[in-house]
DRENMIRO-318035 format. One line per 4 residues: number of its first residue (from 0); their letters; for each residue x negated, y, z of N, C-alpha, C, O. Coordinates in steps of 0.02 Angstrom, whole numbers, plus 32768, in hexadecimal, padded with zeros to 4 digits. Atoms other than C-alpha are relative to their C-alpha. Layout:
BEGIN
NUM> a> X:Y:Z:X:Y:Z:X:Y:Z:X:Y:Z  ... .
***
This chain:
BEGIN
0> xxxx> 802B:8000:8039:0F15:D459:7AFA:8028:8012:7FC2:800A:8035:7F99  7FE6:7FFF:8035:0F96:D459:7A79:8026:804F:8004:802D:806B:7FCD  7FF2:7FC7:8005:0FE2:D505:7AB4:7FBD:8031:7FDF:7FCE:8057:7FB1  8038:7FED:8000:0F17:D54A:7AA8:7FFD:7FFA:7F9A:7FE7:8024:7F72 .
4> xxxx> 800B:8007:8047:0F25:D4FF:79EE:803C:8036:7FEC:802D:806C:7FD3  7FD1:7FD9:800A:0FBC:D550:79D8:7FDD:805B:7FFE:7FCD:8084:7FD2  8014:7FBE:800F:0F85:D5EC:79FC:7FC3:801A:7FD8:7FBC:8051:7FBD  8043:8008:803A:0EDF:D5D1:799C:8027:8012:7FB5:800E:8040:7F95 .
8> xxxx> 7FFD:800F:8042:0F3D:D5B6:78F6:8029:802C:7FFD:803A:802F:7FC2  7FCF:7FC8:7FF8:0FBA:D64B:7922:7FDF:802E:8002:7FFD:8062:7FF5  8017:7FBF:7FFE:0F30:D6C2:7939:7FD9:8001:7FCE:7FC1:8037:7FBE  8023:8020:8043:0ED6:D665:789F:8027:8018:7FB7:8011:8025:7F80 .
12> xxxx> 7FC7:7FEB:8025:0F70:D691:7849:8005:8047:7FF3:8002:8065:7FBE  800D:7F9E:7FF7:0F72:D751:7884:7FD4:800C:7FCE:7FD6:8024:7F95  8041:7FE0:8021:0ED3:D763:785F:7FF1:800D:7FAF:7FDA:8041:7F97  800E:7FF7:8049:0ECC:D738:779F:803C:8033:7FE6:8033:805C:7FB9 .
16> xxxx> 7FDA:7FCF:801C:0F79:D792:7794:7FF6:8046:8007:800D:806D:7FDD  802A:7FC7:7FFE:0F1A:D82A:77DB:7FCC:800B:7FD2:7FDA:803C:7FAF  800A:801C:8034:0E9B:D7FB:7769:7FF5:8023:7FBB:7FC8:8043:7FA0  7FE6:8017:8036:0EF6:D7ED:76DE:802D:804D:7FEA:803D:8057:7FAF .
20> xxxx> 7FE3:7FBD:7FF3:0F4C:D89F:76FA:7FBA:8022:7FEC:7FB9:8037:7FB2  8030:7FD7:800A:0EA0:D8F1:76FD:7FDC:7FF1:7FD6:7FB2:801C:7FC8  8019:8012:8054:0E62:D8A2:7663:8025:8034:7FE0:8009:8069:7FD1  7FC0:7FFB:8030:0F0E:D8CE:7605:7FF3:804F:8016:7FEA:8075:7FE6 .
24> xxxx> 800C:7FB6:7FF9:0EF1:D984:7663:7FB7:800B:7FCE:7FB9:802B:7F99  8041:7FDA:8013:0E3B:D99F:7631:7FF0:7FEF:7FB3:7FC0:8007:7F94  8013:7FF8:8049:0E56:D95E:7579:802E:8022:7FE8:8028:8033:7FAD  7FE0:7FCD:802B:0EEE:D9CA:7563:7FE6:803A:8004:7FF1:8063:7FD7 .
28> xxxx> 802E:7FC5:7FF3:0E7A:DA52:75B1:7FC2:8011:7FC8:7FAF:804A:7FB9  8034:7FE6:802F:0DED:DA3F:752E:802A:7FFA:7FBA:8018:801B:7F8A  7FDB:7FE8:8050:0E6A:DA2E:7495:800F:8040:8007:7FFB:8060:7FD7  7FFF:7FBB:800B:0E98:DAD7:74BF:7FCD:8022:8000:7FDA:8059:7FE7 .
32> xxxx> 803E:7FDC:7FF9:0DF2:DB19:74D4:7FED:7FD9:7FB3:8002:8001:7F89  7FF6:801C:8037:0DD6:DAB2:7439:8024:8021:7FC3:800F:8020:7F89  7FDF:7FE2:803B:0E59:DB12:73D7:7FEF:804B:7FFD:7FF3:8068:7FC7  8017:7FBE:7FE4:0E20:DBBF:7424:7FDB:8003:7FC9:7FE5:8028:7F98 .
36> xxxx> 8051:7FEF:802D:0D66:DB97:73CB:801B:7FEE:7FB9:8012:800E:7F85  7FF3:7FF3:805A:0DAA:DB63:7330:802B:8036:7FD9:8032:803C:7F9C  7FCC:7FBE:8020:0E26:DC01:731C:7FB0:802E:7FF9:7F97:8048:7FC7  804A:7FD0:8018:0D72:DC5B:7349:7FD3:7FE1:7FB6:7FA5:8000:7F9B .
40> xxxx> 803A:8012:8030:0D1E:DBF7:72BD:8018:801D:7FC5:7FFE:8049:7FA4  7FCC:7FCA:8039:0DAF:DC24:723D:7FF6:8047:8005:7FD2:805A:7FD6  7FF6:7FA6:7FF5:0DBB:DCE5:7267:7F9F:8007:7FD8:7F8B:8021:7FA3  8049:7FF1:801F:0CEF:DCD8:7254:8000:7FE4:7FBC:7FD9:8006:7F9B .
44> xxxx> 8017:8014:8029:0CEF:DC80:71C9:801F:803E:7FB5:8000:805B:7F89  7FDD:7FCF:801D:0D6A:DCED:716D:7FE6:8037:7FFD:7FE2:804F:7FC4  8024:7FD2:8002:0D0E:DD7D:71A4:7FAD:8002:7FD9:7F95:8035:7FC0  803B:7FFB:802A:0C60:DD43:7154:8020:8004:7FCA:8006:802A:7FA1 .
48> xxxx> 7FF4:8014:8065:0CB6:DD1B:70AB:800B:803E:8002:7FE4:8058:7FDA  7FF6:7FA5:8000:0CE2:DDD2:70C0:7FAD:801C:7FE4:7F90:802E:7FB0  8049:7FE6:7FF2:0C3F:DE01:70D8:7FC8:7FDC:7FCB:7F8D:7FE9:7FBF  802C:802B:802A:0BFB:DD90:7068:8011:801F:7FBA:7FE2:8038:7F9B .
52> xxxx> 7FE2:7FDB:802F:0C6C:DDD5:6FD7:7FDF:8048:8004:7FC0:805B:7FD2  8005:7FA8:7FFA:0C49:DE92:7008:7FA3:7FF5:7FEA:7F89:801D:7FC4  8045:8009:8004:0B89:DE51:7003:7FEB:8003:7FB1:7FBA:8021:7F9A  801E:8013:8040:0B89:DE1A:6F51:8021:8021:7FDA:800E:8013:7FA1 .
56> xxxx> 7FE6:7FD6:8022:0BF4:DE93:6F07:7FB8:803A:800B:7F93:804B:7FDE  8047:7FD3:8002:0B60:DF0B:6F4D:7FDE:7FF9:7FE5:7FD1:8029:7FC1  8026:8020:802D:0AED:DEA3:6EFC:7FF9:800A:7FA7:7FCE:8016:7F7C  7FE0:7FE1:8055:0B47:DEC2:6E55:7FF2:803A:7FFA:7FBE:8041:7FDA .
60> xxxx> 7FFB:7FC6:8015:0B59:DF6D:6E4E:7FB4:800E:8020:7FAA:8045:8007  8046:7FDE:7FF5:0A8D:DF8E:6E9F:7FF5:7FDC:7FCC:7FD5:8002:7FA8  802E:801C:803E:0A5D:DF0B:6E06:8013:8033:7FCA:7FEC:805D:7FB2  7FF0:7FCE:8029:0AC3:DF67:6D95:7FDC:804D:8002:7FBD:8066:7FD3 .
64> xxxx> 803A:7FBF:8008:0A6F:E016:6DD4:7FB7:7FE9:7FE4:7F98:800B:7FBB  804D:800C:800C:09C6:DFC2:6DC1:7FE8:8001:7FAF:7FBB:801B:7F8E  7FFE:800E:8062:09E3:DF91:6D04:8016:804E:7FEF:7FE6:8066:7FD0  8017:7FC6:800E:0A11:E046:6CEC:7FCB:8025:7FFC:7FB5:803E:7FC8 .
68> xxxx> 804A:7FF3:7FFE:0971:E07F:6D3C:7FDE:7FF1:7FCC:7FD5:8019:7F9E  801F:802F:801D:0915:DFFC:6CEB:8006:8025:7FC2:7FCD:802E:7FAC  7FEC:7FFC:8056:0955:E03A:6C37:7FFB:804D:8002:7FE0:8064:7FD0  8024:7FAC:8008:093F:E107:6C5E:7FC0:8001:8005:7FA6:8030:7FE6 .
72> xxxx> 803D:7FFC:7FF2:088F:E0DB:6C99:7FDF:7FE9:7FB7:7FB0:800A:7FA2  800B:8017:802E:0878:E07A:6C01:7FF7:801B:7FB9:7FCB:800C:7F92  7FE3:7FDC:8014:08CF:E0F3:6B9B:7FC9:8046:8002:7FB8:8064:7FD0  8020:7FC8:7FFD:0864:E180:6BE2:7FAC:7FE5:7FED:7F8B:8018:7FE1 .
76> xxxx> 801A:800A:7FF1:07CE:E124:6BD9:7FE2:7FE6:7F86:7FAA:7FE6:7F6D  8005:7FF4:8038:07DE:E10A:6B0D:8006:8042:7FEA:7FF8:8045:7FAE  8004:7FD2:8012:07F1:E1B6:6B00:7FC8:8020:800E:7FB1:8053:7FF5  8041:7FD8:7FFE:075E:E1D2:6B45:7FD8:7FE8:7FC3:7FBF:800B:7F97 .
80> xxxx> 802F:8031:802C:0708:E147:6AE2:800D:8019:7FB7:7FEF:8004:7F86  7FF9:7FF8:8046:074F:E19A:6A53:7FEE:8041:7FDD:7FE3:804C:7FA2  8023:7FCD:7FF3:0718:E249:6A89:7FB1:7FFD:7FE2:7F97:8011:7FAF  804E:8021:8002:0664:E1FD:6AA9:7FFE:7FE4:7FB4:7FC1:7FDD:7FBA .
84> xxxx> 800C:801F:8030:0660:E1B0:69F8:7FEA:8036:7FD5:7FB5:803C:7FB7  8004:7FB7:8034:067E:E25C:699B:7FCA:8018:8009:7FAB:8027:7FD6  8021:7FDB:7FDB:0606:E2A6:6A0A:7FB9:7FEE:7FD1:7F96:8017:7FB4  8030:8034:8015:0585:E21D:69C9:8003:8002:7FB5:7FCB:8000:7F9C .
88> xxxx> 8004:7FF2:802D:05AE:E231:692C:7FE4:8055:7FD6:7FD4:805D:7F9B  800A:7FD5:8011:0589:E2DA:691E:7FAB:8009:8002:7F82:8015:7FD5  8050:8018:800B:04DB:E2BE:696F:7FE0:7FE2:7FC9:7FA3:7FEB:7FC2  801C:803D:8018:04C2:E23B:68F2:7FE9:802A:7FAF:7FB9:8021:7F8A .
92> xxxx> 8004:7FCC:802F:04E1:E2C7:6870:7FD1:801A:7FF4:7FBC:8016:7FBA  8020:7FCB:7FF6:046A:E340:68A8:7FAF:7FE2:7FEB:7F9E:7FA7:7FE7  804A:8022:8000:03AA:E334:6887:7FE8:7FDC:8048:7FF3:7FF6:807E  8026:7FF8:7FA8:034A:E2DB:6920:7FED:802D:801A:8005:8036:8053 .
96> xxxx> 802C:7FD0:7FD4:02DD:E367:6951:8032:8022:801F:801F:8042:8050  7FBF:7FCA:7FF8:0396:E3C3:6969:802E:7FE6:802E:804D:8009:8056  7FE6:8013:7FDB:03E3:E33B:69B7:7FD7:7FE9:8032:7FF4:7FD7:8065  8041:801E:7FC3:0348:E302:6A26:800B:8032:8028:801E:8027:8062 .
100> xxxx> 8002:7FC5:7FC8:0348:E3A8:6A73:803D:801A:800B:803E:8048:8034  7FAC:7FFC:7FE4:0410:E3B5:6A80:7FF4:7FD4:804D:7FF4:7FEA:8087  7FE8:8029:7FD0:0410:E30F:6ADD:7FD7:8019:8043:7FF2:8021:8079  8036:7FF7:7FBF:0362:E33D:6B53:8029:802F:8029:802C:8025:8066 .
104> xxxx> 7FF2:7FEB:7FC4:03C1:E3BF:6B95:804A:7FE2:8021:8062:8005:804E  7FD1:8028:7FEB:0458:E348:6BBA:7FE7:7FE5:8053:7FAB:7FDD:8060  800F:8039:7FC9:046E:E2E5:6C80:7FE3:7FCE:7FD5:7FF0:7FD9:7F9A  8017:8048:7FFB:041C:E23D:6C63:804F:7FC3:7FDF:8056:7F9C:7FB0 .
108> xxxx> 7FC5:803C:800C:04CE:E1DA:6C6E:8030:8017:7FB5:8042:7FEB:7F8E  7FF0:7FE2:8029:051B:E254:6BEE:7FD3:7FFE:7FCC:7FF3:7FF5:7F98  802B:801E:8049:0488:E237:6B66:7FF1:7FBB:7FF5:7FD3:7FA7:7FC3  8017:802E:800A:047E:E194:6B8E:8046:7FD3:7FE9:8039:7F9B:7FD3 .
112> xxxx> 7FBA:800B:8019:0546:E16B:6B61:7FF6:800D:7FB3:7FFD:7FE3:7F87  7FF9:7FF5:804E:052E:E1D5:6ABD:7FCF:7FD1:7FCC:7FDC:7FBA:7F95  801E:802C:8033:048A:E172:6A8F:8029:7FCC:7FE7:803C:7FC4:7FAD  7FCB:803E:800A:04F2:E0DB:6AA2:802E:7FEC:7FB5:8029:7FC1:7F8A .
116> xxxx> 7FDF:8003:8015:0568:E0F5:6A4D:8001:8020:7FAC:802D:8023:7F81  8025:7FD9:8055:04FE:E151:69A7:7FE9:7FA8:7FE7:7FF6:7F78:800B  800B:801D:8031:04BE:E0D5:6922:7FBB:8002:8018:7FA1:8039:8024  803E:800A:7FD6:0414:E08A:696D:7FD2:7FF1:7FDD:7FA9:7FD3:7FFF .
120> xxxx> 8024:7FC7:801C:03AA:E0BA:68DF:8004:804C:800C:7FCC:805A:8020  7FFC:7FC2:7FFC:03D4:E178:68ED:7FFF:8010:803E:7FEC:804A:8048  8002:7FF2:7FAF:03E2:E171:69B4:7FA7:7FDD:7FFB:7F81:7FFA:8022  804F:8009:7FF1:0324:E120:69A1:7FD4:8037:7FD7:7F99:8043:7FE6 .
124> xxxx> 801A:7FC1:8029:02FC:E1B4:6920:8001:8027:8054:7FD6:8025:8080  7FED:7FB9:7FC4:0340:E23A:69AF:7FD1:7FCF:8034:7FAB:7FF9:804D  8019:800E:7FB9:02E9:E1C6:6A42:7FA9:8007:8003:7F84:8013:8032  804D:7FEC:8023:0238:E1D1:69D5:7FF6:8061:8015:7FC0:807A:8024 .
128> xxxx> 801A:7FB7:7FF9:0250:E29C:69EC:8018:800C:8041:8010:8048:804D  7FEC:7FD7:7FB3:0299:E2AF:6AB1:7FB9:8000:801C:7F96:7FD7:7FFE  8032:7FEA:7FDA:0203:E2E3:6B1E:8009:7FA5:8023:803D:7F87:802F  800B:804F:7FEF:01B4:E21E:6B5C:8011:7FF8:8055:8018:7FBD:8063 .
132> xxxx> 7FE7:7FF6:7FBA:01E6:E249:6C2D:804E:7FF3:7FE3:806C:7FC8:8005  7FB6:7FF0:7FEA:029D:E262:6BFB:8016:7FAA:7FC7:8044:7F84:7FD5  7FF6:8040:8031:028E:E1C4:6B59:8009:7FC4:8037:803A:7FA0:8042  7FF3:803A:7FD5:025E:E14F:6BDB:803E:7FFA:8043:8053:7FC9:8061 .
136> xxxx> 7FE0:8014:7FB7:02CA:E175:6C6B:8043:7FF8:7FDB:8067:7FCF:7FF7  7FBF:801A:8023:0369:E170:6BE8:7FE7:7FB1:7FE7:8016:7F89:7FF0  7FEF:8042:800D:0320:E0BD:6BA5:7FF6:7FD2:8038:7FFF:7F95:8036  7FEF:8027:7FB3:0314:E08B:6C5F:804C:7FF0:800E:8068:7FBA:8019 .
140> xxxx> 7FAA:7FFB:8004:03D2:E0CC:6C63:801E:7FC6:7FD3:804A:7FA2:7FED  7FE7:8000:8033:03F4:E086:6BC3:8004:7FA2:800C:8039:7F84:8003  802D:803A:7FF2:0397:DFD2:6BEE:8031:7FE2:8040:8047:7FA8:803B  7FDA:8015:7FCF:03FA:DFBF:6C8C:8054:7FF9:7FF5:807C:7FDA:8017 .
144> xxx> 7FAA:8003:800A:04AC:DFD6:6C46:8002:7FBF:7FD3:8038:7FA7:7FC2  7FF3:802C:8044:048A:DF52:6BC5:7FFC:7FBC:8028:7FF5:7F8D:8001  801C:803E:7FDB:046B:DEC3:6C42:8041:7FEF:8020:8045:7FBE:8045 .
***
Protein backbone atom coordinates (compact mmCIF):
# COMPACT_ATOMS: atom_id res chain seq x y z
CA UNK A 1 0.00 0.00 0.00
CA UNK A 2 2.56 2.44 0.89
CA UNK A 3 4.73 1.69 -2.32
CA UNK A 4 1.04 2.32 -4.42
CA UNK A 5 1.07 5.77 -2.34
CA UNK A 6 4.36 6.29 -3.25
CA UNK A 7 3.91 6.09 -6.61
CA UNK A 8 0.57 8.07 -6.45
CA UNK A 9 2.34 11.17 -5.05
CA UNK A 10 5.38 10.62 -7.59
CA UNK A 11 3.16 10.64 -10.50
CA UNK A 12 1.06 13.49 -8.58
CA UNK A 13 4.28 15.18 -8.58
CA UNK A 14 5.08 14.58 -12.47
CA UNK A 15 2.05 15.49 -13.33
CA UNK A 16 1.80 19.18 -11.95
CA UNK A 17 5.56 19.50 -12.98
CA UNK A 18 4.29 18.61 -16.51
CA UNK A 19 1.65 20.85 -15.76
CA UNK A 20 3.42 23.48 -14.71
CA UNK A 21 5.80 23.35 -17.91
CA UNK A 22 2.76 23.69 -20.17
CA UNK A 23 1.28 26.56 -18.43
CA UNK A 24 4.86 28.38 -18.32
CA UNK A 25 4.99 27.08 -22.25
CA UNK A 26 1.54 28.31 -23.33
CA UNK A 27 1.88 31.75 -21.42
CA UNK A 28 5.29 32.34 -22.85
CA UNK A 29 3.54 31.31 -26.17
CA UNK A 30 0.75 33.96 -25.95
CA UNK A 31 3.17 36.83 -24.68
CA UNK A 32 4.75 36.44 -27.89
CA UNK A 33 1.75 36.36 -29.89
CA UNK A 34 0.83 39.17 -27.54
CA UNK A 35 3.82 41.27 -28.59
CA UNK A 36 3.38 40.29 -32.41
CA UNK A 37 -0.41 42.10 -32.09
CA UNK A 38 0.77 44.96 -30.35
CA UNK A 39 3.84 45.69 -32.87
CA UNK A 40 0.67 45.23 -35.46
CA UNK A 41 -1.33 47.78 -33.42
CA UNK A 42 1.71 50.31 -33.34
CA UNK A 43 2.71 50.02 -37.16
CA UNK A 44 -1.33 50.55 -37.64
CA UNK A 45 -1.64 53.04 -35.52
CA UNK A 46 1.25 55.07 -36.87
CA UNK A 47 0.00 54.48 -40.20
CA UNK A 48 -3.61 56.05 -39.52
CA UNK A 49 -2.03 59.20 -37.89
CA UNK A 50 -0.44 59.27 -41.33
CA UNK A 51 -3.46 59.08 -42.96
CA UNK A 52 -5.22 61.02 -40.69
CA UNK A 53 -2.66 63.98 -41.14
CA UNK A 54 -2.61 63.60 -45.10
CA UNK A 55 -6.62 63.68 -44.57
CA UNK A 56 -6.80 67.04 -42.97
CA UNK A 57 -4.19 68.76 -44.68
CA UNK A 58 -6.64 67.85 -47.79
CA UNK A 59 -9.28 69.26 -45.99
CA UNK A 60 -7.33 72.58 -45.74
CA UNK A 61 -6.29 73.18 -48.96
CA UNK A 62 -10.18 71.87 -50.64
CA UNK A 63 -11.61 74.56 -47.84
CA UNK A 64 -9.20 76.97 -48.87
CA UNK A 65 -10.17 76.30 -52.80
CA UNK A 66 -13.80 76.58 -51.76
CA UNK A 67 -13.37 80.15 -50.13
CA UNK A 68 -11.73 81.11 -53.38
CA UNK A 69 -14.66 79.84 -55.37
CA UNK A 70 -16.97 81.15 -52.95
CA UNK A 71 -15.40 84.83 -53.36
CA UNK A 72 -15.03 84.67 -57.54
CA UNK A 73 -18.67 83.54 -57.55
CA UNK A 74 -19.46 86.28 -55.29
CA UNK A 75 -17.24 88.56 -57.00
CA UNK A 76 -18.78 87.67 -60.35
CA UNK A 77 -22.09 87.71 -59.15
CA UNK A 78 -21.82 91.65 -57.96
CA UNK A 79 -20.74 92.40 -61.18
CA UNK A 80 -23.54 91.24 -62.51
CA UNK A 81 -25.75 92.88 -59.85
CA UNK A 82 -23.98 95.88 -60.75
CA UNK A 83 -24.38 95.36 -64.53
CA UNK A 84 -28.22 94.68 -63.85
CA UNK A 85 -28.55 97.96 -61.84
CA UNK A 86 -27.24 100.27 -64.77
CA UNK A 87 -29.32 98.39 -67.03
CA UNK A 88 -32.39 99.40 -64.67
CA UNK A 89 -31.45 102.53 -64.42
CA UNK A 90 -31.49 103.32 -67.81
CA UNK A 91 -35.04 101.79 -68.19
CA UNK A 92 -36.02 103.92 -65.38
CA UNK A 93 -34.81 106.87 -67.59
CA UNK A 94 -36.68 106.20 -70.56
CA UNK A 95 -40.46 107.00 -70.98
CA UNK A 96 -42.76 103.81 -70.11
CA UNK A 97 -44.34 103.35 -73.38
CA UNK A 98 -40.35 102.96 -74.52
CA UNK A 99 -39.41 100.97 -71.82
CA UNK A 100 -42.71 98.75 -71.65
CA UNK A 101 -42.08 97.71 -75.09
CA UNK A 102 -38.11 97.30 -74.61
CA UNK A 103 -38.80 94.99 -71.66
CA UNK A 104 -42.07 92.94 -73.59
CA UNK A 105 -39.71 91.92 -75.94
CA UNK A 106 -37.24 90.71 -73.15
CA UNK A 107 -37.26 86.50 -71.75
CA UNK A 108 -39.53 86.65 -68.72
CA UNK A 109 -36.45 85.99 -66.14
CA UNK A 110 -34.41 88.80 -67.81
CA UNK A 111 -37.36 91.55 -67.42
CA UNK A 112 -38.22 90.30 -64.42
CA UNK A 113 -34.46 90.88 -62.70
CA UNK A 114 -34.46 94.45 -64.36
CA UNK A 115 -38.05 95.22 -62.96
CA UNK A 116 -36.63 94.32 -59.66
CA UNK A 117 -34.19 95.96 -59.44
CA UNK A 118 -35.85 99.61 -61.16
CA UNK A 119 -37.55 101.93 -58.59
CA UNK A 120 -41.20 100.40 -58.05
CA UNK A 121 -43.05 103.42 -58.95
CA UNK A 122 -41.47 103.66 -62.51
CA UNK A 123 -41.28 99.70 -62.92
CA UNK A 124 -45.32 100.02 -62.04
CA UNK A 125 -45.47 103.03 -64.68
CA UNK A 126 -43.65 100.52 -67.45
CA UNK A 127 -45.86 97.36 -65.99
CA UNK A 128 -49.25 99.71 -66.56
CA UNK A 129 -47.96 99.82 -70.46
CA UNK A 130 -46.53 95.92 -71.15
CA UNK A 131 -49.29 94.06 -73.07
CA UNK A 132 -51.65 92.32 -69.76
CA UNK A 133 -50.56 88.26 -71.03
CA UNK A 134 -46.85 89.16 -70.64
CA UNK A 135 -47.73 91.92 -67.14
CA UNK A 136 -49.19 89.07 -65.46
CA UNK A 137 -46.96 86.23 -66.19
CA UNK A 138 -43.83 88.66 -65.09
CA UNK A 139 -45.96 89.54 -61.70
CA UNK A 140 -46.45 85.73 -61.33
CA UNK A 141 -42.47 85.65 -61.86
CA UNK A 142 -42.04 88.59 -59.89
CA UNK A 143 -44.60 87.31 -56.89
CA UNK A 144 -42.78 84.03 -56.62
CA UNK A 145 -39.19 85.32 -56.15
CA UNK A 146 -40.34 87.52 -53.34
CA UNK A 147 -41.56 84.67 -51.07
Amino acid sequence: MMRAMVIAVFLFIAFNVYAEEDIVSLVEQQSIELDKKEEIVKKETARLGTLKKEVEEDIAKYTKLLKQIEKSLQQAEEKGNKRLKHVAKAYEAMPPEDAAARISGLDTKTAVRILLKMNSKKAGLVMGMIETKKATRLTKEIAKLKK
